[in-house]
N, C-alpha and C positions, 0 to 999 in steps of 0.2 A: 552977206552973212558968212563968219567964218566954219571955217569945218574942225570938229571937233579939236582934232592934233594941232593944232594951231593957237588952242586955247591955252593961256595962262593956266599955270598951276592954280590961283586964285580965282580967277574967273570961270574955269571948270569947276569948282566946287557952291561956287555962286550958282550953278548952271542946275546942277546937281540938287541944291537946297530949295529949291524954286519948282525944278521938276517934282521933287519928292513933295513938296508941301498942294502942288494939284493935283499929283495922283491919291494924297488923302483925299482930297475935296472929290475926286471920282469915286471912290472907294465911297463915302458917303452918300452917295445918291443911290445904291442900291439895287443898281441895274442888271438887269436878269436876260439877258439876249444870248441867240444863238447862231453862231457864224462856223459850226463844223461841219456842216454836207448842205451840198447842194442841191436841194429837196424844192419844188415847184412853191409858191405861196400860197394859198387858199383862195385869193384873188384871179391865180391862172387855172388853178383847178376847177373855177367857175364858167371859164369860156367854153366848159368842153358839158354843162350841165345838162344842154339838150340830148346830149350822148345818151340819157339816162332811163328815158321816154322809148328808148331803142329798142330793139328794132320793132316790137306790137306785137302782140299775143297773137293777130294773124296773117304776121308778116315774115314768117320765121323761113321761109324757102330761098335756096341759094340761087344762083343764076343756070346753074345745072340740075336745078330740080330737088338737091339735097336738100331736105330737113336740116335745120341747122339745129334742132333742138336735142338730135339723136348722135349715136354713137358714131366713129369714123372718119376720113379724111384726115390723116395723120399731118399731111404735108400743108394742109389750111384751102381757104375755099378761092378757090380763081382767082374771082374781082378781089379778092384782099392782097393775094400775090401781084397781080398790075396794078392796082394801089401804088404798091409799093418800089414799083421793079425801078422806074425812077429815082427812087433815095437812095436803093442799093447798087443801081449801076448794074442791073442783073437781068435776064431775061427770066419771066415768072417761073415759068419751070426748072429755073435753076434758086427756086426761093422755097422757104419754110418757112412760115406761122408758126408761131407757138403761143403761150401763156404769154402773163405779162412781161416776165423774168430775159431779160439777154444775158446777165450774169448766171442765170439759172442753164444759158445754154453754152456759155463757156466753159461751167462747170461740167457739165453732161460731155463736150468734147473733149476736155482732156481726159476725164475719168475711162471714157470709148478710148481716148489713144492707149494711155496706161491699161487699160485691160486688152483689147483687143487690134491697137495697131492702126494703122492708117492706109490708104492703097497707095501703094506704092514704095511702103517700109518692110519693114524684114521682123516684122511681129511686133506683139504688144511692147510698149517703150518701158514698163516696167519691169523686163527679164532682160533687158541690155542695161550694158555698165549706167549708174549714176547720170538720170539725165539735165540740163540744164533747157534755160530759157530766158532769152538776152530783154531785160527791161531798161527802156528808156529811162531818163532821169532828169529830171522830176517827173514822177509817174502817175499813177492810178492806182489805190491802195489795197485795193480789193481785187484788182490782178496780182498785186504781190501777196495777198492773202490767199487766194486759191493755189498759186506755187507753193508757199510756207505750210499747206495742210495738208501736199500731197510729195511733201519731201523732195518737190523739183527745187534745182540750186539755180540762184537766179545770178544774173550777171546785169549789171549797171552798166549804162551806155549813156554818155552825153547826149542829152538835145544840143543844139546849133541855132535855134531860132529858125530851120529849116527841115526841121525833123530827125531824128537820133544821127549822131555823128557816124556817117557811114563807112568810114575808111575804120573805126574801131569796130562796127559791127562787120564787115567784111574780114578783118584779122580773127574774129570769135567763131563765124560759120566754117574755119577751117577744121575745128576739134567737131570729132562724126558726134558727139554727146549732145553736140548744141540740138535743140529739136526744133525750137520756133524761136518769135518774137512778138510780143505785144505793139500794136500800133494802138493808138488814139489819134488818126492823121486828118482831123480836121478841126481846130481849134483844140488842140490837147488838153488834156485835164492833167495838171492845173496849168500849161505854161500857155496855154490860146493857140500856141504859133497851128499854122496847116504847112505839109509836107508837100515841100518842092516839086516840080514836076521831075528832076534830074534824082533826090530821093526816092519815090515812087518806084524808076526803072531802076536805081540802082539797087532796090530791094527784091524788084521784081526776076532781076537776072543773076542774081546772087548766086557764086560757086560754093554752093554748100557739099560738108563731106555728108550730114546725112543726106540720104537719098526722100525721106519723109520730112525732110523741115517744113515747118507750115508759120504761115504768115497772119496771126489771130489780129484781125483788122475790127477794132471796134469803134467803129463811126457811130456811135454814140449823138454826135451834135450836129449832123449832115445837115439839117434845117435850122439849124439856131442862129442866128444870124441876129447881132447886135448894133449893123449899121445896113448901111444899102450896100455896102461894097459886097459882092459873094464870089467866095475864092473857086480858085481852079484848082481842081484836085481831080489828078490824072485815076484815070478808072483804074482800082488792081486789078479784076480780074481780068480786063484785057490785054494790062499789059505784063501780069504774067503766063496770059496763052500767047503773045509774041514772042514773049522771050523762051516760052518751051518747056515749061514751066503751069501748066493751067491748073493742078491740085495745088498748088501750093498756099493760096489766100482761104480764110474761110473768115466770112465779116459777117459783122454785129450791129444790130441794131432796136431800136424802142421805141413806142412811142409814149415811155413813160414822162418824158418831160415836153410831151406836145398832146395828149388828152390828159388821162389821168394816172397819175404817177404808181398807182395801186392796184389798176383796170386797164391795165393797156394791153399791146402787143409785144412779144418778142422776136425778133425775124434774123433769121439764118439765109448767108448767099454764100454758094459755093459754084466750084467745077460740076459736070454730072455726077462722075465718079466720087466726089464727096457728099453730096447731097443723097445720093443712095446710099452709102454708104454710113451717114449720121443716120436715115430715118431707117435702115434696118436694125443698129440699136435702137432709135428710141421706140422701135413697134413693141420692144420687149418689157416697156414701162408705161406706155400709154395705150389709150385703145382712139386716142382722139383730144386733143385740142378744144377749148371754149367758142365754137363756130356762130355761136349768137353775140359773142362780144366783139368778132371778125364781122359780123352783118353787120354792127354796129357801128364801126369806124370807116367802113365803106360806105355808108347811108351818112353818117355826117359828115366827115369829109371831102366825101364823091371824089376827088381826083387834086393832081397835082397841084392845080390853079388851086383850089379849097385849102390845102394844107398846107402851101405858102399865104393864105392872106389868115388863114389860124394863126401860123405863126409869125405875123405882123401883129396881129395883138399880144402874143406874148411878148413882142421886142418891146412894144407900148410901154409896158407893165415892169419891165426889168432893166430896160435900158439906162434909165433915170436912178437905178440902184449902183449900178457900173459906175456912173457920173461920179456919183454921191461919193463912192470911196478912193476914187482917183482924185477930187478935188481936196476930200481931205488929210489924204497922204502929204497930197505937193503941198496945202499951206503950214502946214507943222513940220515935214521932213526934209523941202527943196532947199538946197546948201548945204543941210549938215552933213551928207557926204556918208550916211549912215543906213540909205536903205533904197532900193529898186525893185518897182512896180511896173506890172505888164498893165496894157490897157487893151485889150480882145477885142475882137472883130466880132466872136462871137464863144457862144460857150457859156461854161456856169461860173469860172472860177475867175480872180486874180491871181500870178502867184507875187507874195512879197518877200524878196531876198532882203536880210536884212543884216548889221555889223556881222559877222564869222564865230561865231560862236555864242550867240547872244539868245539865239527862237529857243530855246527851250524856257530861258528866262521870260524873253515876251510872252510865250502862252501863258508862264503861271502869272505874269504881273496881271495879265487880263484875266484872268481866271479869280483873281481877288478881288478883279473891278466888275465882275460878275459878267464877263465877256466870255462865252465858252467857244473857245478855238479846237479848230483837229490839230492833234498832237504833233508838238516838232517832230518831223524824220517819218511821219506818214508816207511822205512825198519819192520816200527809198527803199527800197528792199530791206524785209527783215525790221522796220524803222528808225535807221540806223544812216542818217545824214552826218558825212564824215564832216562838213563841215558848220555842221550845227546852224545853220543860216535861213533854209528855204520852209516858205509858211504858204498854206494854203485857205483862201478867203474865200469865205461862199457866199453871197450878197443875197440870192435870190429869197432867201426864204421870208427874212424879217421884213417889215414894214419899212418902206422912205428912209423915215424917222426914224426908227431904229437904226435901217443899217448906217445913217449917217453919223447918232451920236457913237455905235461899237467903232465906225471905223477911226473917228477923232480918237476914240478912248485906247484904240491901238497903236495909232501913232505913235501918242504920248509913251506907253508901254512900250514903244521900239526906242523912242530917242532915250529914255530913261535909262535901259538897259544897255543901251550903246556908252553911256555917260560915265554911268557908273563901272562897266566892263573896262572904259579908257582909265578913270581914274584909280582902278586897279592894278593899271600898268599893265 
């Protein structure tokens, strides 16, 4: 097959009249699907329905004797902390429960730094010059939407398919303004890859001018695993108390995409010094945490072995969706030379790069084929993709059959748009 540039003046308009006359026949079929977040399906939401029976009207006592129905325990109830201390690479006591929300507690952390500072910084980041905060790229959208609300200037950082290019973020932590950085370092949202063991240290050892940079680690997909392989991912926080460095990480995590996406857990690991330090603000907004929905997920789950063969039925369930839009990428797109596809290990997303200038087009061309994409330039700070190219696909939510005819119908929408961008010279 040739590639685009290669085509006759004639034959590209052939190519072009052909594309356009089945993207009407798409356009007629009327299709109503949604492929902009990566929301569980109603199907995975059902694995977790025994959760629901939880924990018994008189079953509500914690393992230390706490009523879990009453006020209290800021920091969340033991067994839920060793539950967890495994996913976070943490030792319990260096862990917090919370609501369902991890975004809910990123947001709470930076709003604590900006008011009141961090241990180990020289006061609130809001009364020091303009501060910044180095985002990977292609990113997570709603980490650049909590910097855009709170007037932090963000800074764009290549991925490497090994995690943010670290000799640019090593150049960045020399200005004292930088404060942190955004990690997603295990299957990144949207580009899959997981961070190096040589990235890890070389974050963890980082000569930063601030003395308070903090390292916001959102392992988000620590358990999502969309084959058998499961990656190595060097522990942060031990490897930045080797490096001298132990406040520096504070990680994120949910189990909104492994119980119920609305009912779950949000869990904070940190240093000691951070972990007191976050629950002495949060005691001034909470008097306690949902300790019955923590009985809950410790009684269904019961332990590590439990909440990996949980989430073998949700690989069950979504893996076959991954499938579905990798295979119909490569039969409509391989050769033309007009688009590249990640295929995940594990995670929620694809991302599709596609001709240099074209994704804003592809959204709207799906967008009349009744395909609802997240917006070109999500994937960047401010949503503002210099290169107009990089698209983020969320497979999980629709049905099979769904996500297989949106992903055909987006293909078409990228070659279309590649076609017709060529033949406008």
């Amino acid at each position: 097959m040739p590639s685009l540039t290669t085509l006759s003046p004639k034959a590209l308009a052939e190519l072009r009249s052909d594309l356009r006359r089945e993207f009407e026949a798409l356009k007629a079929q009327g299709l109503k699907l949604d492929m902009t977040r990566g929301k569980p399906a109603s199907d995975q939401l059902d694995l977790a329905a025994g959760m629901l029976a939880l924990p018994g009207n008189r079953d509500t006592t914690a393992e230390d004797g706490t009523d879990a129905r009453n006020y209290g325990n800021l920091q969340g109830l033991a067994e839920t902390r060793a539950l967890f201390a495994p996913v976070l690479g943490a030792p319990p006591e260096q862990i917090v429960v919370a609501n369902n929300s991890s975004l809910a507690l990123m947001h709470d952390v930076l709003v604590y730094a900006l008011l009141k500072g961090v241990p180990g910084g020289q006061g609130p980041w809001s009364k020091q010059e303009p501060i910044a905060i180095l985002c990977p790229v292609p990113g997570y959208d709603r980490h650049f939407t909590l910097c855009e609300g709170f007037g932090i200037r963000m800074i764009p950082i290549p991925m490497t398919g090994e995690g943010p290019d670290m000799a640019a973020v090593e150049r960045a932590v020399a200005d004292p303004a930088v404060k942190g950085i955004w990690c997603v370092p295990q299957y990144s949202n949207p580009s899959g890859e997981t961070y190096s063991d040589e990235t890890v240290r070389r974050l963890a050892s980082l000569k930063t001018a601030a003395p308070d940079f903090r390292i916001l680690w959102d392992n988000a997909y620590a358990v999502h695993h969309l084959t058998e392989a499961r990656p190595s991912l060097v522990n942060i926080l031990e490897a930045c108390a080797e490096a001298g460095h132990p406040d520096r990480p504070i990680i994120f995590a949910s189990t909104s995409k492994v119980t119920l996406a609305g009912a779950g857990l949000a869990l904070l690991a940190s240093s000691p010094a951070n972990v007191k330090w976050y629950l002495a603000q949060a005691g001034r907004r909470s008097i306690g945490p949902d300790k019955l929905n923590q009985l809950r997920h410790v009684r269904f789950l019961r332990d590590a072995a439990g909440i990996a063969a949980h989430m073998e039925r949700h690989r069950a369930l979504i893996a076959p969706k991954f499938a579905a839009v990798s295979e119909a990428f490569a039969a409509r797109l391989d050769g033309w030379e007009v688009a590249r596809w990640t295929s995940p290990l594990g995670g929620y997303f694809i991302t599709l790069d596609v001709t240099d200038g074209t994704a804003t087009e592809v959204v709207r061309l799906a967008g009349e084929a009744g395909i609802a994409l997240t917006p070109a330039g999500a994937t960047h700070p401010y949503g503002k993709d210099p290169h107009d190219r990089t698209l983020r696909i969320a497979p999980t939510f629709p049905s099979l059959d769904a996500v297989r005819k949106a992903a055909e119908a987006v293909a078409l929408c990228t070659l279309l748009a590649a076609v017709e961008a060529q033949a406008a010279g």
